[in-house]
gemmi code that builds the backbone of each chain (N, CA, C; Angstrom):
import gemmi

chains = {
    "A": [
        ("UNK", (23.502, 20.011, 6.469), (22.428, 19.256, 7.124), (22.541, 19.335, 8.642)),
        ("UNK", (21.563, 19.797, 9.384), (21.927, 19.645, 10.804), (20.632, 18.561, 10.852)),
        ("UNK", (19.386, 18.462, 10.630), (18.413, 17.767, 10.864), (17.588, 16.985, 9.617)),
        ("UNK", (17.513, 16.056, 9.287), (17.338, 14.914, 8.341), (15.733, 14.359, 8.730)),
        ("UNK", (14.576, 14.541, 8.513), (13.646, 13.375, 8.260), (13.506, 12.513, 7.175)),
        ("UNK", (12.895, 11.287, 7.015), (12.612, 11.067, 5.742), (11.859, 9.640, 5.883)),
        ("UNK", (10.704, 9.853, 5.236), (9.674, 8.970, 5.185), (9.521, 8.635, 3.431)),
        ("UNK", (10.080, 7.031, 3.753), (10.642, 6.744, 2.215), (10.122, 5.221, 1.963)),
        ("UNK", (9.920, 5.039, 1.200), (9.509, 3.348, 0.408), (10.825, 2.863, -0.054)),
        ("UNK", (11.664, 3.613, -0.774), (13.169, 2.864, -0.801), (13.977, 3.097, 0.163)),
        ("UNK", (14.896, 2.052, -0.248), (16.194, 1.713, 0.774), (17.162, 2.216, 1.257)),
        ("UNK", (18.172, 2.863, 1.984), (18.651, 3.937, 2.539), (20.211, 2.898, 2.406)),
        ("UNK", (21.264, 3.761, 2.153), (22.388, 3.350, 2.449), (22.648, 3.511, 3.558)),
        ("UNK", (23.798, 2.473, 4.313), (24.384, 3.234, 5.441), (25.304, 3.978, 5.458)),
        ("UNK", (26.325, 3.686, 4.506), (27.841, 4.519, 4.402), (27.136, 5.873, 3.613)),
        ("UNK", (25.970, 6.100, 2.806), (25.685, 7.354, 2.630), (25.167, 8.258, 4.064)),
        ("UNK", (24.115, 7.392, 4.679), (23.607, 8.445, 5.858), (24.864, 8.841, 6.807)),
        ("UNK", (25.670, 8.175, 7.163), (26.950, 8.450, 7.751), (27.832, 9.695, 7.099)),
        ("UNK", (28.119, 9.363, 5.682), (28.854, 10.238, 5.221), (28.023, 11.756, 5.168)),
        ("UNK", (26.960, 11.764, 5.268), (26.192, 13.384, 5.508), (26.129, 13.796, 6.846)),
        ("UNK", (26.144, 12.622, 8.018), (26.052, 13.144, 9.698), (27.940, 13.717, 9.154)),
        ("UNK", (28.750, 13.263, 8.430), (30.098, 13.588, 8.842), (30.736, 14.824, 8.380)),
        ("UNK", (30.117, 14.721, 6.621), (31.020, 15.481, 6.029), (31.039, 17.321, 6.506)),
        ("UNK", (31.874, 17.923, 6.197), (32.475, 19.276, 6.927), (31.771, 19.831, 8.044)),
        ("UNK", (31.842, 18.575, 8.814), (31.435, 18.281, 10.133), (33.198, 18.360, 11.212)),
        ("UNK", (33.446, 18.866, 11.147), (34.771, 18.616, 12.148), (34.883, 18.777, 13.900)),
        ("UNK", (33.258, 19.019, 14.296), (33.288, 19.730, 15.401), (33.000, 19.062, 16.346)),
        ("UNK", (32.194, 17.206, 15.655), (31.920, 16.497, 16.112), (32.531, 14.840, 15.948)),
        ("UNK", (33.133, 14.527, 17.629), (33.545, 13.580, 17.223), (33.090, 12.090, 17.536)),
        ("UNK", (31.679, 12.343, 17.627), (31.150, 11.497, 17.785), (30.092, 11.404, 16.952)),
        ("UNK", (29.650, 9.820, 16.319), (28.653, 9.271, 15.261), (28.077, 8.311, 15.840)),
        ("UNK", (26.746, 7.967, 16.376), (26.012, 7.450, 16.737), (24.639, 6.882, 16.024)),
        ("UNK", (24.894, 5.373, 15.429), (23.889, 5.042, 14.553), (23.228, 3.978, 14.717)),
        ("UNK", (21.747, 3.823, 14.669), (21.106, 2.485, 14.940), (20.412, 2.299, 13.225)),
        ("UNK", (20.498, 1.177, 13.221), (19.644, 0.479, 11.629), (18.388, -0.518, 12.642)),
        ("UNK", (17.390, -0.366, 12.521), (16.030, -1.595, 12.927), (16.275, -2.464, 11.224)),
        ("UNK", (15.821, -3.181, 11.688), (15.647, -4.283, 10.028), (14.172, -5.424, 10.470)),
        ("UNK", (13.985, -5.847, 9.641), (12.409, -6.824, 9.774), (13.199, -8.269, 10.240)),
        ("UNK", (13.035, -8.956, 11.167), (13.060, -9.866, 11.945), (12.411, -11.082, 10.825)),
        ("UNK", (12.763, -12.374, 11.232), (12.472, -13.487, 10.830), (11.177, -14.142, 11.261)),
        ("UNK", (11.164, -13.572, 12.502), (9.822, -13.895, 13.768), (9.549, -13.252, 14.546)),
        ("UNK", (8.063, -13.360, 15.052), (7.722, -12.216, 15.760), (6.840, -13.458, 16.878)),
        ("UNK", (6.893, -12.876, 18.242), (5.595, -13.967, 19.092), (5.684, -15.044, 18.771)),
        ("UNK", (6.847, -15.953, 18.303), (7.054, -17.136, 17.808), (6.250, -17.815, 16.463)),
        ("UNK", (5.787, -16.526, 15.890), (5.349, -17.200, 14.553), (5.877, -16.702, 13.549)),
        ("UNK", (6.452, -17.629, 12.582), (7.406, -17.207, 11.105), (6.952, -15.797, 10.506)),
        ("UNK", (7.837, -14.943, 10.157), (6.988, -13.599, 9.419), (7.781, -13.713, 8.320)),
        ("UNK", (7.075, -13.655, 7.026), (7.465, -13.519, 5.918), (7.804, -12.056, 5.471)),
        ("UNK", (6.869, -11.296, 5.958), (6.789, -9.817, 4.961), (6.029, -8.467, 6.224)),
        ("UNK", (6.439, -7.540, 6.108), (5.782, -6.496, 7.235), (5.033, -5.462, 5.706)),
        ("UNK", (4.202, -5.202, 6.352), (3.658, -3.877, 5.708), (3.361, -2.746, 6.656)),
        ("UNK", (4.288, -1.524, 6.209), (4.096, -0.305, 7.489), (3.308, 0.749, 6.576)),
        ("UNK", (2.202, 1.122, 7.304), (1.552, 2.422, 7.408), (1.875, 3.453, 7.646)),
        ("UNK", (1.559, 4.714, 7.415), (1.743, 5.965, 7.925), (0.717, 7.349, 8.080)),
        ("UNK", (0.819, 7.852, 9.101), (0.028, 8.902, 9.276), (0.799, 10.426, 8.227)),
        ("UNK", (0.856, 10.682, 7.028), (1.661, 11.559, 6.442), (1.025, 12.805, 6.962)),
        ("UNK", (2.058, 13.645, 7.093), (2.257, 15.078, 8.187), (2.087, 14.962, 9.219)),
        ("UNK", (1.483, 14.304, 9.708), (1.559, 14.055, 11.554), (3.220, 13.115, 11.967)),
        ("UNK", (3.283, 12.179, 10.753), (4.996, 11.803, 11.123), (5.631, 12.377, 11.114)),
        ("UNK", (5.858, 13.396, 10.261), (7.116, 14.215, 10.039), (6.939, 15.171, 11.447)),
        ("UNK", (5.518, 15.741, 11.688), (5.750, 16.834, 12.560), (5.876, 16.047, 13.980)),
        ("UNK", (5.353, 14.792, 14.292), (5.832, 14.129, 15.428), (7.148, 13.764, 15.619)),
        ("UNK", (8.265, 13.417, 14.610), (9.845, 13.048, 14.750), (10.441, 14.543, 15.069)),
        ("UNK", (9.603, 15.224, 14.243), (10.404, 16.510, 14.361), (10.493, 17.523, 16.003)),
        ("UNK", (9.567, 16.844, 16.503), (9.126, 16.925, 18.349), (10.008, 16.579, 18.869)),
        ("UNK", (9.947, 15.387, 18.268), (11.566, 14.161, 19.107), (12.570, 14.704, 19.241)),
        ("UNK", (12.927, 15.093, 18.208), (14.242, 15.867, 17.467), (14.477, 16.969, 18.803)),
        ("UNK", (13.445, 17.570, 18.823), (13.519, 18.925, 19.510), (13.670, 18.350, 21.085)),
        ("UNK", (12.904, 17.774, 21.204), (13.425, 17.571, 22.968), (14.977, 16.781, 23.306)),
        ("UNK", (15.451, 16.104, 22.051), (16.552, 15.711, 21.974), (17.560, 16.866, 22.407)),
        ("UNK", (17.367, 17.547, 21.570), (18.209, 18.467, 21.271), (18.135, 19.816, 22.584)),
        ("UNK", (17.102, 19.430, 23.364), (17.479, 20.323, 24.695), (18.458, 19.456, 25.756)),
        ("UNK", (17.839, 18.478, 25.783), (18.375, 17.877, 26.405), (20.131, 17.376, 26.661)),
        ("UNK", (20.073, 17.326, 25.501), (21.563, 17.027, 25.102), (22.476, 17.954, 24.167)),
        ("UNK", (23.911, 17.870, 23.934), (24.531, 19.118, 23.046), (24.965, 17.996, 22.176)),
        ("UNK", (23.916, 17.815, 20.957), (24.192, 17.322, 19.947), (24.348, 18.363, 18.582)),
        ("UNK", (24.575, 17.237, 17.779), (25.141, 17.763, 16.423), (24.320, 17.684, 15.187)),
        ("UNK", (24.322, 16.784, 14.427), (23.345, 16.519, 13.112), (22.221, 15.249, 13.863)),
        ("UNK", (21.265, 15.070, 12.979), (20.184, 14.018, 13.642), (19.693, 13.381, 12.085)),
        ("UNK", (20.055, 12.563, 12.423), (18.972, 12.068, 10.849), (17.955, 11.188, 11.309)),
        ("UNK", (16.686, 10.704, 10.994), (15.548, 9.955, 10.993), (15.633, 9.765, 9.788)),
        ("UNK", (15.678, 8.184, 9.317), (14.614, 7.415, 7.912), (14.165, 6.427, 8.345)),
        ("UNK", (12.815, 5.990, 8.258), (11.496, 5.450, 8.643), (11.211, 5.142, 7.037)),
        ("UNK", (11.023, 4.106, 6.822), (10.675, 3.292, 5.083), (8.917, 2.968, 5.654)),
        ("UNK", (8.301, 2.878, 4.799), (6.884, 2.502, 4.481), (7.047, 1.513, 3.234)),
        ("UNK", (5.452, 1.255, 3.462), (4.992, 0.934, 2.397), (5.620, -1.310, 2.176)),
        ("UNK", (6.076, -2.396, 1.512), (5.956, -3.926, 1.759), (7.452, -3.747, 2.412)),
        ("UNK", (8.176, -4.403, 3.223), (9.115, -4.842, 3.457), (9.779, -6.382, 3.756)),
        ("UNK", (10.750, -6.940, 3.326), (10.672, -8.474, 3.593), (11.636, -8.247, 4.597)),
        ("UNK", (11.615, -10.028, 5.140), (13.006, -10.455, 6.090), (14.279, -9.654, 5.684)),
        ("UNK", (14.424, -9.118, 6.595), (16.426, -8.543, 6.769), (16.166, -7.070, 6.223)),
        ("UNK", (15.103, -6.869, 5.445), (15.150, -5.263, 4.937), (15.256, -3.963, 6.199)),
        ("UNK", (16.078, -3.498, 5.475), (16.405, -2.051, 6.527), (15.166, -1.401, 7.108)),
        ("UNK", (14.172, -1.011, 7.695), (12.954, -0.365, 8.544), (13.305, 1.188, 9.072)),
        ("UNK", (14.355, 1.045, 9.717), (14.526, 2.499, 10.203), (16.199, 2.670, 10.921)),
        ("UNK", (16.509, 4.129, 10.416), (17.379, 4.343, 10.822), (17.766, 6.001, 11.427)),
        ("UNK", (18.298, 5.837, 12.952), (18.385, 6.895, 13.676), (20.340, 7.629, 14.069)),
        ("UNK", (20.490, 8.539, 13.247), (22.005, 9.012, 13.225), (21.957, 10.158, 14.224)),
        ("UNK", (22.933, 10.401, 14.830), (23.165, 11.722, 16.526), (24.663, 11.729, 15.881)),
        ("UNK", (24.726, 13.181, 15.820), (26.472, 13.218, 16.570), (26.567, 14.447, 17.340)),
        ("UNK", (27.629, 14.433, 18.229), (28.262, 14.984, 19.101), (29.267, 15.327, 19.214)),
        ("UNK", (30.117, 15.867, 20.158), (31.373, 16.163, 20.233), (31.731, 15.230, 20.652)),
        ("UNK", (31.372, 14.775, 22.431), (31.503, 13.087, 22.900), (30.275, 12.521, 22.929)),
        ("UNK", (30.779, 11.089, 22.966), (29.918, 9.842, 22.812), (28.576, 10.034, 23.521)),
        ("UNK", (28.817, 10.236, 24.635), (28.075, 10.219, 25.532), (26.876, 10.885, 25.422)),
        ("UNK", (26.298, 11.967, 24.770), (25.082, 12.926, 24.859), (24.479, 12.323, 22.928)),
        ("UNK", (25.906, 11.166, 22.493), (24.994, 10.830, 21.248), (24.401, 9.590, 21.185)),
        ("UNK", (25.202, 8.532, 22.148), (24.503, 7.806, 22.688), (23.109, 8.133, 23.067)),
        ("UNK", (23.384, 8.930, 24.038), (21.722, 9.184, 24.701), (20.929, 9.635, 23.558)),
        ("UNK", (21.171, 10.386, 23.014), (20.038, 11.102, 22.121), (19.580, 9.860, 21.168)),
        ("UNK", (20.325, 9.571, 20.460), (19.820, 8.302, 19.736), (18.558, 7.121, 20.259)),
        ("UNK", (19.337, 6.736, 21.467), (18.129, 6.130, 22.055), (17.424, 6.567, 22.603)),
        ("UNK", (16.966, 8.052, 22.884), (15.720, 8.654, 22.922), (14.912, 8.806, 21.903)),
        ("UNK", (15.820, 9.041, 21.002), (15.118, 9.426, 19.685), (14.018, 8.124, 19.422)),
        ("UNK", (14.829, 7.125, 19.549), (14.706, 5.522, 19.304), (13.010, 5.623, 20.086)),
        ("UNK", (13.236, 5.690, 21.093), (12.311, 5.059, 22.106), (10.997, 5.501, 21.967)),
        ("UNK", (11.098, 7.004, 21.860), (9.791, 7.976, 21.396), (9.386, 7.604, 20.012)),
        ("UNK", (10.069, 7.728, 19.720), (9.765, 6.902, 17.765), (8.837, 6.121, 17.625)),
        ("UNK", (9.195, 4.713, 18.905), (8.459, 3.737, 19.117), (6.903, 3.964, 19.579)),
        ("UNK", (6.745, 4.897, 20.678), (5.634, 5.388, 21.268), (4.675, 6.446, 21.104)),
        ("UNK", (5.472, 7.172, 19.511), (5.066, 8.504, 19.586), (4.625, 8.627, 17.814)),
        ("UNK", (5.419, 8.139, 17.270), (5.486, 8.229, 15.846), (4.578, 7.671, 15.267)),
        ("UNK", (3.324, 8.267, 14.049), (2.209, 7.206, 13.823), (2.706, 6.499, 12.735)),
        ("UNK", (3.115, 5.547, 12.801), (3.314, 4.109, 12.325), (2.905, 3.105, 12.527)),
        ("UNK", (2.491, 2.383, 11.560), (1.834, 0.810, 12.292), (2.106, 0.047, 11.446)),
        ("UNK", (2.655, -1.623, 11.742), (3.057, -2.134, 11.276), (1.662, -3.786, 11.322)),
        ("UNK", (2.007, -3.895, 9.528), (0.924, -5.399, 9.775), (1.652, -6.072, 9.176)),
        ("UNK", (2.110, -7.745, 9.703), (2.652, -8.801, 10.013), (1.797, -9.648, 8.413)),
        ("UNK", (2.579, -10.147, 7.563), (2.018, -11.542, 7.213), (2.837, -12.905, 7.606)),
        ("UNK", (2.329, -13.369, 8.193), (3.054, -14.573, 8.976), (2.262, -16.083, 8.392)),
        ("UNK", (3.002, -17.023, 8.597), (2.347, -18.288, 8.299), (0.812, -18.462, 8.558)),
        ("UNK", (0.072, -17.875, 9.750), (-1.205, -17.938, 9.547), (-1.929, -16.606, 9.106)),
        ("UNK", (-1.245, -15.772, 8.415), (-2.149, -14.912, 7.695), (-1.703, -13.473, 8.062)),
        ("UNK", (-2.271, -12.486, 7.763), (-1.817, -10.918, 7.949), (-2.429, -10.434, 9.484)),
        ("UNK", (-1.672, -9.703, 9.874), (-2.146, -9.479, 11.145), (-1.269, -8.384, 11.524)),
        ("UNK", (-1.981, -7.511, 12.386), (-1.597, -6.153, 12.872), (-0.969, -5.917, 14.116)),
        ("UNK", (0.186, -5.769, 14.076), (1.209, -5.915, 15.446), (0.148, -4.877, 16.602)),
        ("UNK", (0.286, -5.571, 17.891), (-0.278, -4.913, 19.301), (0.580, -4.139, 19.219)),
        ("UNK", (0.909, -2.879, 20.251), (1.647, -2.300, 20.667), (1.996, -2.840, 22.205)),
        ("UNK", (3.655, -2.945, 22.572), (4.085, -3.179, 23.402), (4.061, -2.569, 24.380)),
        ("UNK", (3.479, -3.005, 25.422), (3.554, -2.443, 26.613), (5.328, -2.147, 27.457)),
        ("UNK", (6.394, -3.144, 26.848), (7.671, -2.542, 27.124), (8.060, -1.709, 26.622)),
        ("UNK", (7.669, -1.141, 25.462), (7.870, -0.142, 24.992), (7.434, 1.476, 25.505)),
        ("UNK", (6.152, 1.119, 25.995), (5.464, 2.293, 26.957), (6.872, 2.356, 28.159)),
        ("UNK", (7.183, 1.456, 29.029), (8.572, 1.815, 30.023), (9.262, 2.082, 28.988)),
        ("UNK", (9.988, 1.833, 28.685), (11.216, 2.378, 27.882), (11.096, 4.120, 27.984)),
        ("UNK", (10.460, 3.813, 26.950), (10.270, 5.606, 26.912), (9.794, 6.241, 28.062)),
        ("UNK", (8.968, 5.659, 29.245), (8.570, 6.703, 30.389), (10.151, 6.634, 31.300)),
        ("UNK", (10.820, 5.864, 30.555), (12.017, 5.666, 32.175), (12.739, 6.851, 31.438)),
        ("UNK", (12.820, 7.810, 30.547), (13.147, 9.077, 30.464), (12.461, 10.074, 30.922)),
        ("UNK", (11.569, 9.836, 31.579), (10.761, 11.111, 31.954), (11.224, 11.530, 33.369)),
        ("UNK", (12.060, 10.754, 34.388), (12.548, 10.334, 35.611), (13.765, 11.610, 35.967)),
    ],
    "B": [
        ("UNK", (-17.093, 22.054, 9.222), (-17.036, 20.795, 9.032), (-15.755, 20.194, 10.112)),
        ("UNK", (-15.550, 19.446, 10.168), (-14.414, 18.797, 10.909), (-14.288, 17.538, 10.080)),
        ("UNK", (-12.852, 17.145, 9.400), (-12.437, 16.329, 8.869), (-11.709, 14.728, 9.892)),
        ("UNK", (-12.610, 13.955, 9.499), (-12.232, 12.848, 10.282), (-11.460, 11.652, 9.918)),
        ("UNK", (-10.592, 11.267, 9.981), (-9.668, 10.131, 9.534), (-9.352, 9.201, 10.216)),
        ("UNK", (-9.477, 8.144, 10.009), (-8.555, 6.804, 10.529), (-7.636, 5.842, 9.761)),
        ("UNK", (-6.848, 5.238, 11.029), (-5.937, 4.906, 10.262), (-5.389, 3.080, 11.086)),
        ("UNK", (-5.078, 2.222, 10.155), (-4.138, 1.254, 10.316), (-5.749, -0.040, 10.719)),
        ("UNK", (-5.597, -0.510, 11.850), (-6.289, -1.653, 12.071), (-7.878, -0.630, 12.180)),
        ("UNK", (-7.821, 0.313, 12.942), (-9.371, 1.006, 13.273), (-9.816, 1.079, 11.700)),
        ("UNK", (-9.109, 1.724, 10.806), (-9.911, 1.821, 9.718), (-10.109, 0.450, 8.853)),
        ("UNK", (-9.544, -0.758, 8.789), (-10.147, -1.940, 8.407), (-11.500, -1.948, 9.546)),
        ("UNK", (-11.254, -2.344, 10.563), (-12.311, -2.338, 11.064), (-13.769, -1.601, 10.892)),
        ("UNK", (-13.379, -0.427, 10.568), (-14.715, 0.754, 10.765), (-15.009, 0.867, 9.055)),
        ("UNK", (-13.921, 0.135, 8.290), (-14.216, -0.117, 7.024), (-13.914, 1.567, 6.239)),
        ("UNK", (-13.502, 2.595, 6.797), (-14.038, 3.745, 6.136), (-12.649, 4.296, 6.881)),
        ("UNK", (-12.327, 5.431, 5.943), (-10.663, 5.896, 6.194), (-11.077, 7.604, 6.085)),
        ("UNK", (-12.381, 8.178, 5.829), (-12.322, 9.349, 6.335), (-13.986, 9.808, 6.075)),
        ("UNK", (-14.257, 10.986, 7.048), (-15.602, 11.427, 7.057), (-15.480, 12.326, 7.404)),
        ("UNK", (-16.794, 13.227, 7.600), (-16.589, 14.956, 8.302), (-17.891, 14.758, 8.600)),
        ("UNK", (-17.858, 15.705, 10.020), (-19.037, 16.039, 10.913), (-19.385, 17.094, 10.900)),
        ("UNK", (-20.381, 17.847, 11.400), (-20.572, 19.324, 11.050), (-19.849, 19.867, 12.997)),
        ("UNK", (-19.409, 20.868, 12.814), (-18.478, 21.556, 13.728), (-19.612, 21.807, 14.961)),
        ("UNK", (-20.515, 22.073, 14.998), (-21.463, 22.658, 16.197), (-22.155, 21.431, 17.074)),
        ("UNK", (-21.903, 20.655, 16.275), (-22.594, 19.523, 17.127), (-21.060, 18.678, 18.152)),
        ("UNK", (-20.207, 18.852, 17.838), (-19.024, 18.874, 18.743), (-18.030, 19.870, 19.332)),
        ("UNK", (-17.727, 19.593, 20.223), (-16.885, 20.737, 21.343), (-15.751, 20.235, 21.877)),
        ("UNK", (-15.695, 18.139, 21.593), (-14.008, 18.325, 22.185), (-14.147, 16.971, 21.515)),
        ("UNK", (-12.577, 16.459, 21.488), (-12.590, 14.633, 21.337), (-13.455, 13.319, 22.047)),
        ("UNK", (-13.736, 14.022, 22.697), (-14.484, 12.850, 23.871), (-16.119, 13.337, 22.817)),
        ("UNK", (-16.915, 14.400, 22.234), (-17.788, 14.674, 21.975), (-17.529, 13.935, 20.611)),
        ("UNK", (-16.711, 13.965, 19.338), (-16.772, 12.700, 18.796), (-16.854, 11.398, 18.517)),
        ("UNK", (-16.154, 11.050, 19.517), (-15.977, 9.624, 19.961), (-17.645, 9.097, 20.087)),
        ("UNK", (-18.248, 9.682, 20.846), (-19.322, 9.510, 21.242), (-20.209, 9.312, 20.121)),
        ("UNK", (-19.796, 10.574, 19.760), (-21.017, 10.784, 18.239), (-20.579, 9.488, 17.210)),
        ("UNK", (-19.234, 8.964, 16.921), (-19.516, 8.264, 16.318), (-19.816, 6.513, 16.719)),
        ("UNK", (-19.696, 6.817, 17.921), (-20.077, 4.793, 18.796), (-21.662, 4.995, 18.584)),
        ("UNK", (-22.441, 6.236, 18.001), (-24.149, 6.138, 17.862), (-24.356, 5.774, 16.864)),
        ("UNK", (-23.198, 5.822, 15.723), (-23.439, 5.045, 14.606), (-24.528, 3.306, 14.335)),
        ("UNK", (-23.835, 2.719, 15.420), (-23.915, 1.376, 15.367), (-23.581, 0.559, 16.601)),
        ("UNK", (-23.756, -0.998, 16.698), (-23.342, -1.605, 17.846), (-21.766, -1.571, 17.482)),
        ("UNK", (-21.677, -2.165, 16.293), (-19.845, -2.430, 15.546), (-18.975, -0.954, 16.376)),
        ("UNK", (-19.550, 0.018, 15.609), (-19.180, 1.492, 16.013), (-18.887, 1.462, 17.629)),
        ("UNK", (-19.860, 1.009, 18.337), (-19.929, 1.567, 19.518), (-19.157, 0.477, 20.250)),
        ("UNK", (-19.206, -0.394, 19.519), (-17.778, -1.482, 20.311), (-16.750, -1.213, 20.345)),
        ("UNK", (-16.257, -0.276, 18.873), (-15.130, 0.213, 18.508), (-15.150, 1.146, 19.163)),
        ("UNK", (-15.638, 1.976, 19.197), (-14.789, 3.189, 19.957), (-14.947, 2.878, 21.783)),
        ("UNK", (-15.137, 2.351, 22.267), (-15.476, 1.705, 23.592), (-14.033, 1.642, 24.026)),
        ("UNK", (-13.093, 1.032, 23.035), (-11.371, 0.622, 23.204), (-10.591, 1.726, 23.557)),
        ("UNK", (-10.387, 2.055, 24.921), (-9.942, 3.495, 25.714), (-8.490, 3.301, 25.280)),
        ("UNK", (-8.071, 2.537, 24.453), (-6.852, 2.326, 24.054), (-6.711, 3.729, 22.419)),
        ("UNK", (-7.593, 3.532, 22.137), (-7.561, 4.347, 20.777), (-6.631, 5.779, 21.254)),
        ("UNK", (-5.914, 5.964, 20.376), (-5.114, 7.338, 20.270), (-5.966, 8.481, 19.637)),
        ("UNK", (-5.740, 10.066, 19.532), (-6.080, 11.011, 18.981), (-5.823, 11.906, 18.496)),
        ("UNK", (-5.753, 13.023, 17.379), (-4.506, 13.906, 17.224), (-5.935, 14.797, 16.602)),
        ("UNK", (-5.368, 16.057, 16.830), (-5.834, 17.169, 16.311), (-4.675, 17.953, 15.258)),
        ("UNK", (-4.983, 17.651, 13.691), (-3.711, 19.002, 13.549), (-2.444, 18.178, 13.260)),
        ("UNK", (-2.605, 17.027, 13.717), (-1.422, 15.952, 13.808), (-0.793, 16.141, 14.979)),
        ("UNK", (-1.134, 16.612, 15.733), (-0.513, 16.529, 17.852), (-1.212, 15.891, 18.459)),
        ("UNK", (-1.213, 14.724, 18.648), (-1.379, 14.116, 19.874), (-2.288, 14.914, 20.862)),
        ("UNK", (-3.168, 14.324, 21.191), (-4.198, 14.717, 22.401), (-5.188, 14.058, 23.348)),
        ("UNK", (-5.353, 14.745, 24.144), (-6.637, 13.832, 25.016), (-7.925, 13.771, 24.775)),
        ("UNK", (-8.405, 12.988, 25.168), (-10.326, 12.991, 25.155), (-11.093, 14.600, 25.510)),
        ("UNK", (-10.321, 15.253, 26.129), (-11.211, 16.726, 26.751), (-10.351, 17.494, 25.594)),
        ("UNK", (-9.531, 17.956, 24.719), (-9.037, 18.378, 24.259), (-10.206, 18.947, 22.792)),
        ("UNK", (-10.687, 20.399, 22.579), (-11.279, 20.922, 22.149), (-11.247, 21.093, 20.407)),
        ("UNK", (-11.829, 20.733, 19.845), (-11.997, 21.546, 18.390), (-12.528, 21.883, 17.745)),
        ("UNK", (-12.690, 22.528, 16.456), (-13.129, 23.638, 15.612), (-13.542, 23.188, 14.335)),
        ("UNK", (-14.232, 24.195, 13.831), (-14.399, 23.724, 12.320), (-12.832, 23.590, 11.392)),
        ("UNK", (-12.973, 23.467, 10.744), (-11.444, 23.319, 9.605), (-10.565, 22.090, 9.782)),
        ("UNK", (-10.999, 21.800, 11.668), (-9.623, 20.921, 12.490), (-9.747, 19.699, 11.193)),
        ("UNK", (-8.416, 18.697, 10.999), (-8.351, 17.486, 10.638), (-7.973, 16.914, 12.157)),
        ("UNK", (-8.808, 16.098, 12.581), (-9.083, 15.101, 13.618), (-8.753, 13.519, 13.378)),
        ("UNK", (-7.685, 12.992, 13.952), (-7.429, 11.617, 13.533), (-7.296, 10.468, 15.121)),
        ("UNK", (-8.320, 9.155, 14.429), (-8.043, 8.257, 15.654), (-7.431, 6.976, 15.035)),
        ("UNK", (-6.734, 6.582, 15.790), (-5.860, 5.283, 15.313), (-5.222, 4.248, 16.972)),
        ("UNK", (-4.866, 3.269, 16.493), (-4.808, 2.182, 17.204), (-3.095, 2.614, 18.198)),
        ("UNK", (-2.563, 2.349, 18.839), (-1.936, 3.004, 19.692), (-0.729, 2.420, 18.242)),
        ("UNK", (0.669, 2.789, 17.991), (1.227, 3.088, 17.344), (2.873, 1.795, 17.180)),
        ("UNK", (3.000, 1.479, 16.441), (3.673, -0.156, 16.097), (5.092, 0.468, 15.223)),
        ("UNK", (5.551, 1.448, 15.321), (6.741, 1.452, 14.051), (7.935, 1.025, 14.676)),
        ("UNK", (8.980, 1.432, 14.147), (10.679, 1.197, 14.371), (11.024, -0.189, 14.249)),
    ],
}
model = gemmi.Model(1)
for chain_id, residues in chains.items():
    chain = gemmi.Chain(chain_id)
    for i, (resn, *xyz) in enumerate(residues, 1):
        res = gemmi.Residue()
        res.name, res.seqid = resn, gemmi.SeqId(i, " ")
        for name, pos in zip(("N", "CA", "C"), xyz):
            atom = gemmi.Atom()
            atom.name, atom.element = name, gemmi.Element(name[0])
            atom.pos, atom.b_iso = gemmi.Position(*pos), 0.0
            res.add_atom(atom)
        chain.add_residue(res)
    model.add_chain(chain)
structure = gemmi.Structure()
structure.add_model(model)
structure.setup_entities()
């Protein structure tokens, strides 16, 4: 495996996605992993349940963009993306972004690039049922910086 | 033909998740957009929102950005995952 997408309705282990960034991997000694999970609250109102959308083939070929500018940028190793669709409740896993490297440092970065563009780039959309009813998350305008403060 | 899709809050709104236009009567994204805010007032409120995103092909694009018959053309609400 050097590069991993996966746009999935079930649940992803972590000690599995790890054990594939690792195994007869010896070249890299660095593992760099973020898990997102569904929050309790959002804008200060209770959220019970998220439902995420997807644009199918435009996601895969948009992460797979990510991937690629990652990977100039930095001398990384394996990359995994899983992005879940479809009901999710409180605490459920949402997405998870794996980098490795030789050192920390270029898997750090890549990860949270990966991260950031994901956010701004990837067609996903997420709708909220919260105590007063279902509703379709805005997109964050901190999120637009985030990702432009890599363009610098 | 040109295949048209939406997706997430635009398509509750516009009520309808895909259509096709005939190819000669458009020449870029900004020439759809248009064509479809003549639908209606609803329509033409909706697409008015310079916020809306666009993809040709599934790439990302701008309003002047050109297409063809065959293209799949998609507009959607600026983008919420991770």
């Amino acid at each position: 495996m050097t590069i991993k997408i996966s746009i999935q309705t079930q649940d992803f282990n972590l000690q599995n996605e790890v054990d594939l960034l690792e195994q007869d991997n010896d070249i890299d000694g660095a593992v760099v992993t973020f898990t997102g999970r569904v929050r309790n609250k959002n804008e200060g109102l209770q959220v019970t349940a998220l439902t995420l959308e997807h644009y199918a083939g435009m996601t895969e070929k948009s992460l797979a963009k990510i991937i690629e500018q990652a990977q100039t940028r930095w001398q990384i190793g394996r990359v995994s993306v899983i992005h879940r669709i479809g009901k999710l409740h409180i605490g459920e896993q949402i997405v998870f972004v794996g980098v490795t490297s030789m050192h920390r440092q270029d898997a750090f970065a890549a990860a949270e690039f990966i991260m950031d563009y994901l956010k701004v780039e990837a067609p996903f959309w997420k709708k909220e049922v919260t105590e007063l009813g279902e509703k379709w998350l805005d997109a964050k305008q901190s999120d637009n910086q985030k990702a432009q403060q890599w363009e610098s | 033909m040109i295949k048209i899709v939406f997706f997430a809050a635009l398509r509750e709104q516009l009520d309808c998740s895909e259509l096709q236009i005939a190819a000669d009567e458009v020449q870029t994204i900004g020439d759809i957009k248009t064509k479809l805010a003549s639908k209606n007032e609803h329509w033409q409120q909706i697409f008015s929102n310079g916020a809306l995103l666009s993809a040709i092909n599934h790439d990302m694009v701008h309003c002047d950005a050109s297409v063809k018959s065959g293209d799949e053309v998609a507009f959607f609400p600026p983008v919420t995952g991770g």
